[in-house]
LOTORMAR-427345 format. One record per residue (C-alpha): x, y, z; residue in one letter. Coordinates in steps of 0.05 Angstrom, whole numbers, plus 5000, padded with zeros to 4 digits. Each point is the difference from the previous one (the first is absolute). Layout:
XYZA/...
//
This chain:
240242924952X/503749454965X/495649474957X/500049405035X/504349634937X/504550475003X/501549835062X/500349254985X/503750164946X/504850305050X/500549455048X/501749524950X/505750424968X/502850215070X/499549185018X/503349834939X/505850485012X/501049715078X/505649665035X/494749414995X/500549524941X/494449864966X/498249464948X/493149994971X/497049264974X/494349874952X/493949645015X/504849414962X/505050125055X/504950384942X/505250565016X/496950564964X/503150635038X/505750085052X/502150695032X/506450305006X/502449765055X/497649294991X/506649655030X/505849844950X/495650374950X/507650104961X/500949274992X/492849834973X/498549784924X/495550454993X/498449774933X/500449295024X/495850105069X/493450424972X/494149544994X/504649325033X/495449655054X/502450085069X/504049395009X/504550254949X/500150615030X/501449775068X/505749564970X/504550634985X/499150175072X/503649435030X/495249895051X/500149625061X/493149694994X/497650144928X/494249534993X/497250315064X/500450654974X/496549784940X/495249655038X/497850595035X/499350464943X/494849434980X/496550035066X/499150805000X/496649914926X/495349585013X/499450145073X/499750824997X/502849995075X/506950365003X/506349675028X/504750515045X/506949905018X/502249354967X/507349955003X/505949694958X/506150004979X/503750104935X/506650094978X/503250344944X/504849634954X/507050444986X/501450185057X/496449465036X/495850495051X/494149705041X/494650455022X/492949895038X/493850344973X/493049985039X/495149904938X/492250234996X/494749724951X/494450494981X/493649814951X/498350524949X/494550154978X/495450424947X/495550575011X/494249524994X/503349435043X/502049514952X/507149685018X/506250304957X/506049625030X/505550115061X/503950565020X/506549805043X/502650435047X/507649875022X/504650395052X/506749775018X/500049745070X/507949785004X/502950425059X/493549975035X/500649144992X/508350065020X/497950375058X/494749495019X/504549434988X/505650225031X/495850045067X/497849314986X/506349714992X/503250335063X/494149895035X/499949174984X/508450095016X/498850245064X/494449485017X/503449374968X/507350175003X/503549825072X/494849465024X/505649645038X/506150065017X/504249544951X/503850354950X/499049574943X/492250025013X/500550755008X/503850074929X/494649544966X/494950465032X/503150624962X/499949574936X/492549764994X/497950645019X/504250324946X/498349504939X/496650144955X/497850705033X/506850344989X/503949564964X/500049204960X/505249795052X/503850255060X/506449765030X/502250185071X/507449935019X/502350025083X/506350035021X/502749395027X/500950355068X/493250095009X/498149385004X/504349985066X/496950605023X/505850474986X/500850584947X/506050364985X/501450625030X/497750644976X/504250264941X/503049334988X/502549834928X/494149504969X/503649914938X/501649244983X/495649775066X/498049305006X/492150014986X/494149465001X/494349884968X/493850155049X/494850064963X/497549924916X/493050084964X/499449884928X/492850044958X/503749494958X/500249515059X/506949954990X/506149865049X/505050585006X/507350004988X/502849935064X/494749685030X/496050135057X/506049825065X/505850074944X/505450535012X/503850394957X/503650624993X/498650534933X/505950174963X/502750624990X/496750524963X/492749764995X/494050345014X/499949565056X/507250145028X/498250794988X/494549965050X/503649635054X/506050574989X/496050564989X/493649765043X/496650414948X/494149714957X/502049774931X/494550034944X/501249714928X/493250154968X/502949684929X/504749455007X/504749824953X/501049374988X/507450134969X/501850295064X/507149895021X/497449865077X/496149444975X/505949574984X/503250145072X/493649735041X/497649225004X/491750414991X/502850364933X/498249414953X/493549845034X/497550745000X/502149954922X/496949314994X/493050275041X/499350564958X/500950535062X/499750684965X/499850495062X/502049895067X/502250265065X/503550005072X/499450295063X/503849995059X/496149645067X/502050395058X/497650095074X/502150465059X/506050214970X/501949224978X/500949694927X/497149514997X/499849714930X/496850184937X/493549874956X/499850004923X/493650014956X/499849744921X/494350044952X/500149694930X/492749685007X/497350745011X/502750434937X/499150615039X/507050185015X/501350205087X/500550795011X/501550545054X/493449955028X/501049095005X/506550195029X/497050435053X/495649465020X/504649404998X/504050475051X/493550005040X/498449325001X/508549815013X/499150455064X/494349585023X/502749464986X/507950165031X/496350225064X/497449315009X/506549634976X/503550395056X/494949755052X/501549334971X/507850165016X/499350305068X/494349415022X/505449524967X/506150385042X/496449915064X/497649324986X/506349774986X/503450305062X/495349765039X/500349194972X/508050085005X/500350285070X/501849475048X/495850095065X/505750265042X/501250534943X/505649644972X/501450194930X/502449394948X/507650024990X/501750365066X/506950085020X/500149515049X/500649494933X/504950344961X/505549485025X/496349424962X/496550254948X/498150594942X/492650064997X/495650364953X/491749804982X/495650284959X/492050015008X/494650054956X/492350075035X/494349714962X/495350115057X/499349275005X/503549525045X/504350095055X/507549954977X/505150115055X/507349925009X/504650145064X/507950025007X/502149855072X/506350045025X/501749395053X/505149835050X/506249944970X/500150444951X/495249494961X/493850314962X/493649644989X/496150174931X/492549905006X/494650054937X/493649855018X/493450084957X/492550025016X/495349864946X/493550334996X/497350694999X/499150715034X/500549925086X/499049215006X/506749994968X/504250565028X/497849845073X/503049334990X/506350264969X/500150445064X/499349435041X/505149564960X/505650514997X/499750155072X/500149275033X/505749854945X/503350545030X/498549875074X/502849234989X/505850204964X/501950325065X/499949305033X/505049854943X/496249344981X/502549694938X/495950094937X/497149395004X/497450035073X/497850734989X/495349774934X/497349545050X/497550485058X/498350464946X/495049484968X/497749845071X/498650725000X/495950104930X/496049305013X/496550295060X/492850044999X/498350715003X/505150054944X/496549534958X/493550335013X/501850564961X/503549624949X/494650114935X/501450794996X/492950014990X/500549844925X/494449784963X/503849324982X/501749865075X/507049834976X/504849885061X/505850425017X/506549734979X/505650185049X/508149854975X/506550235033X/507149814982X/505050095063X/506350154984X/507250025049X/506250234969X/507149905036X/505350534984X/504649605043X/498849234968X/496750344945X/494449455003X/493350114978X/494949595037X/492650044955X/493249745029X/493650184958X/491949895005X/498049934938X/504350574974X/504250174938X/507249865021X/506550524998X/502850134926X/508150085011X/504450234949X/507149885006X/507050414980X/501149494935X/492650194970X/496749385028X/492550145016X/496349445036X/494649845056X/502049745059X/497149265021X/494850225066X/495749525014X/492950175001X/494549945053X/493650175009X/496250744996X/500050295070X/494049645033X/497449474964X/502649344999X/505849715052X/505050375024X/505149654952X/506050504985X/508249804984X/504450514992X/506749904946X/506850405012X/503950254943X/507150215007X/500550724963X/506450344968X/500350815007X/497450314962X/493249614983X/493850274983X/493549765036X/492950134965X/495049955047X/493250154969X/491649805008X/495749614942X/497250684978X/507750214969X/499349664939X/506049504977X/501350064932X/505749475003X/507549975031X/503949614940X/505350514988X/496450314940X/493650375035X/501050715038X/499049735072X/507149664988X/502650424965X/499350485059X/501149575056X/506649774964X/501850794993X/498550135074X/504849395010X/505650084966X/501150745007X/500050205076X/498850804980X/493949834963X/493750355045X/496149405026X/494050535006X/500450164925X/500449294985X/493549825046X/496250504964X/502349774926X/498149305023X/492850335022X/499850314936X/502649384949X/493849625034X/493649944972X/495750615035X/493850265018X/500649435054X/493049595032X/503250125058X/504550405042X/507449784971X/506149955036X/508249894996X/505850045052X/506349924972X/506049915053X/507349994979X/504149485050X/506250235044X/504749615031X/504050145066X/507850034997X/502849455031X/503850455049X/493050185023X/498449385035X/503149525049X/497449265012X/502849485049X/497849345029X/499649975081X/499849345044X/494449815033X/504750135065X/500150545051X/505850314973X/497150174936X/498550645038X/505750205009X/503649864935X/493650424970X/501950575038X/507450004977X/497649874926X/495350565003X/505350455028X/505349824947X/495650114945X/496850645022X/507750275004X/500449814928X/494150374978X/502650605046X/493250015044X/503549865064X/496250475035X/494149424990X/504149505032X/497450045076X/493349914974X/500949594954X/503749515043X/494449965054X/494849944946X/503849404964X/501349745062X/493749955025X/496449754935X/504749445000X/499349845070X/491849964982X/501149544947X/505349565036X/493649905055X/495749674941X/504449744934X/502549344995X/505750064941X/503850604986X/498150735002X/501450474940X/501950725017X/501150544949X/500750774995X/497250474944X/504450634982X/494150384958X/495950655019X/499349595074X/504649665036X/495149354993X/501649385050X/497449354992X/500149265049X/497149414961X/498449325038X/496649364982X/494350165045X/493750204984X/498550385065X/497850604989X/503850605051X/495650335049X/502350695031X/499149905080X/499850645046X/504049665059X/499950175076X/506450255032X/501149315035X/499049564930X/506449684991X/498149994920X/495650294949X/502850594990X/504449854927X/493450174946X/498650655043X/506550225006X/501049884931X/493450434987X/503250595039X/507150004958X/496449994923X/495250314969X/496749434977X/499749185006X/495949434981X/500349364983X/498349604930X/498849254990X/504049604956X/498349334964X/503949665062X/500350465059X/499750715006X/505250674996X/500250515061X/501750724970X/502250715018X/501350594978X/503150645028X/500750574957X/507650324965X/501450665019X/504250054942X/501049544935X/506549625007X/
//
């Protein structure tokens, strides 16, 4: 049977010889014995440590919390009750290695009691404490990451969570097309793609470089660049500062000038979609990034992508859904291709109610409409809904801009509208209504302008001129008198209209800034995409918006003056009948004769209306375009009504017969009378 000190005396040799590192402290709180496997037992003094209090001690450790280790080692000496399972963290010096070690304090004692010192028991605790960590971190990502869906708020997400956690600062990058709800197609070349700035978290509390609603694109052969081409993580866990990439990037002097020493990037991707990329820098935290940081940065990116591409598809739909005209009409149909280019560009901030419309009128005119809503979440976007359609429904009346801002802010000043004109916002602030109306010509190539309380059209012009056009302004939709004046502005070919709301921020239009710079590009070279130009505009702007942003840019055509035909009639009941031989004539030049029976009953009988009502002379004049496009203006402000008439009515029959021979008509008032139209379709282009 074994004495019972040799089997102390075996304990205490086989405890010495564990994995466990143990430190033994006089009753003065000394080192005065350490095992074998007492961590970084290589690098220790050990002529310097023997006998050195345990503050010096602690200080080769590089602790965390130092005094509070100390502190406890006090406690458990005068205290005699044991501490389990303390935790910190310390890191080596060459290589810089952190590791977490759970720490127990025992009090020893003699045979007869009396109090000899400490004995410190420490086991490493690091992959146990990754492990842990890592499930807190993706665990707060998946919590805190993708609370709305704004893309700029969702990138900001992915930062807080990830600083200082994983990293002293994180920079996410989305490609531009995101933001417009698009992504490029699968197996698309990334390289050289126009990025911005989403998102940026610093411990310093410093701005980034871009910053946050800055684009940019990575030059060639960067780690950056590498991860957009390969889509493959990129991990630097030393940089050099001497680096050659360093001097081909705008961030390479301020990751030199921060100190960064380790970094890395990651690819954000979601259902099969790029979607931008991520990079993470430490120079506050010596502790360089490895496979296992990489790992999780990949992690918390794929969080993180999933709810960026929510963002995109919520922003797709959104935008679809704001742009669709109520009859399904799409902006820049075909139907307007005769008097203008259009492109827009829209950028959602999930406030306001931004709108715009392009109409095509009788003919061959187009009306441009921009409206704006201010406010926030349904308040807003049920008004723009409202808005955009009775904009629509009046331009059918073909009122001019003027007269429609008028019923339109008869419309928004009614009082169930107004009712619901706080949004429910804790200030109560009213909801602020604009539109600008714009009618465009390709046959006069007038411009006719009426705003409420709207930004007016930037045009740009062939010679690099850049300037606003004079609208006069009237009040927001609703409030105040109906007061609105419209201004008409004679337009080469060729010009470039900016339509845009208050949330597209101007940044100035003297020649020097980007906006004209643009404009005057879009301008003066006809091949130049008007849709590439809308988004460089979008992008030159100062961005993340307050509120949903918006720009229409249309580039002005002009009809050939062999497509139109005017002539003054007399007031006289002849003027029928020298209508129906003009109309002939010129419908032999333009080689449609097979529209000439028609035509000449529905000229004659327009005239004949307006020879029942005008006083002075009537104009008459045809429009060659995509429609064979008639048109009878008088001095009278009557406005036609189409009659069914009996078999024995002697009259009434010329605005139905009309009706039967087209395949549409209408009427439009002027500032002095009003224009009878018709249209009746080419078979072929002549």
């Amino acid at each position: 049977m074994l004495e019972t000190s040799e089997v102390d005396a075996a304990v205490l040799a086989a405890l010495f010889d564990s994995p466990i590192s143990l430190y033994v402290l006089d009753s003065a709180l000394r080192l005065v014995r350490f095992n074998p496997s007492a961590r970084r037992l290589r690098d220790f003094p050990i002529a310097g440590v023997m006998g050195q209090p345990v503050s010096e001690v602690l200080r080769l450790f590089d602790l965390d919390q130092p005094e509070r280790a100390a502190q406890l080692a006090r406690d458990v000496l005068e205290t005699g009750t044991p501490v389990l399972d303390e935790w910190f963290t310390a890191r080596s010096r060459d290589p810089v290695v952190e590791s977490v070690h759970s720490v127990a304090y025992f009090r020893l004692h003699d045979r007869e009691g009396g109090v000899l010192g400490v004995l410190v028991a420490v086991t490493d605790v690091t992959t146990r404490a990754a492990a842990e960590e890592r499930v807190r971190l993706l665990n707060l990502a998946s919590t805190r990451i993708g609370t709305t869906l704004d893309v700029y708020q969702t990138a900001m997400e992915m930062c807080d969570v990830s600083v200082p956690r994983l990293a002293d600062a994180v920079a996410v990058d989305v490609l531009d097309s995101l933001l417009r709800g698009e992504v490029p197609p699968p197996g698309a070349v990334l390289k050289g793609q126009s990025l911005r700035r989403a998102g940026f978290f610093s411990v310093s509390g410093r701005q980034g470089v871009p910053a946050v609603g800055e684009g940019s694109s990575y030059p060639y052969d960067t780690p950056y660049d590498r991860v957009l081409a390969t889509l493959r993580p990129q991990l630097i866990p030393q940089l050099d500062p001497d680096a050659l990439w360093l001097e081909r990037d705008q961030r390479g002097n301020r990751l030199r000038d921060a100190g960064v020493h380790s970094m890395m990037s990651v690819p954000l991707s979601a259902r099969g979609s790029v979607l931008g990329l991520a990079s993470f820098y430490r120079w506050q935290n010596p502790v360089p990034f490895d496979a296992a940081d990489l790992e999780l940065a990949e992690q918390v990116g794929a969080v993180a992508a999933l709810c960026l591409d929510n963002a995109r598809l919520y922003t797709r739909e959104r935008s679809v859904a704001r742009l669709q005209g109520a009859s399904g009409r799409r902006p820049g149909e075909e139907s307007v291709r005769s008097a203008v280019e259009t492109a827009h560009a829209y950028r959602p901030a999930g406030a306001g109610g931004a709108w715009f419309d392009v109409i095509a009128l009788s003919g061959s005119r187009v009306a441009l409409v921009v409206g704006d809503s201010t406010g926030l979440g349904a308040h807003a976007a049920a008004a723009m809904g409202e808005l955009r359609a009775a904009s629509a429904a009046l331009s059918g009346l073909d009122l001019l801009p003027d007269e429609l801002l008028e019923r339109l802010h008869v419309m928004a000043g009614k009082p169930h509208r107004r009712e619901a004109s706080t949004d429910g916002s804790a200030e109560g602030e009213a909801r602020r209504e604009t539109c600008l109306y714009v009618v465009y010509d390709p046959a006069t190539r007038i411009c006719s302008a009426a705003s409420a309380d709207h930004p007016p059209p930037i045009v740009a012009y062939a010679d690099g001129r850049v300037e606003e056009l004079d609208v006069p302004q009237g009040p927001p939709l609703g409030h105040g008198a109906a007061q609105y004046d419209a201004s008409e502005h004679e337009l080469p070919e060729g010009a470039v209209l900016l339509l845009r709301n208050d949330a597209f921020i101007q940044t100035g239009w003297d020649g020097a800034t980007p906006h004209s710079a643009l404009l005057t590009s879009a301008a003066t070279s006809p091949d130049v995409s008007l849709k590439d130009v809308c988004d460089a505009l979008m992008n030159a702007a100062a961005f993340p918006p307050e509120r949903d942003a918006i720009v229409l840019l249309a580039r002005t055509h002009a009809l050939h003056p062999s497509q139109t035909a005017s002539w003054t009639l007399p007031a006289t009941f002849e003027a029928a009948g020298q209508a129906r031989r003009l109309a002939t004539t010129q419908l032999k030049d333009w080689g449609i004769e097979a529209l000439s029976d028609s035509t000449e009953l529905v000229v004659s009988e327009l005239v004949t209306n307006a020879l029942r009502y005008a006083e002075g002379p009537i104009g008459l004049r045809l429009i060659c375009d995509r429609t064979l496009t008639c048109e009878v203006t008088d001095d009278s402000n009557t406005a036609p009504r189409l009659r069914r008439a009996h078999d024995d009515d002697e009259g009434g029959r010329g605005l139905f017969i009309t009706e039967q021979l087209t395949q549409r008509w209408g009427a439009r008032p002027n500032r002095q009378g009003k224009t009878i139209w018709a249209e009746q379709p080419l078979e072929s282009t002549p």
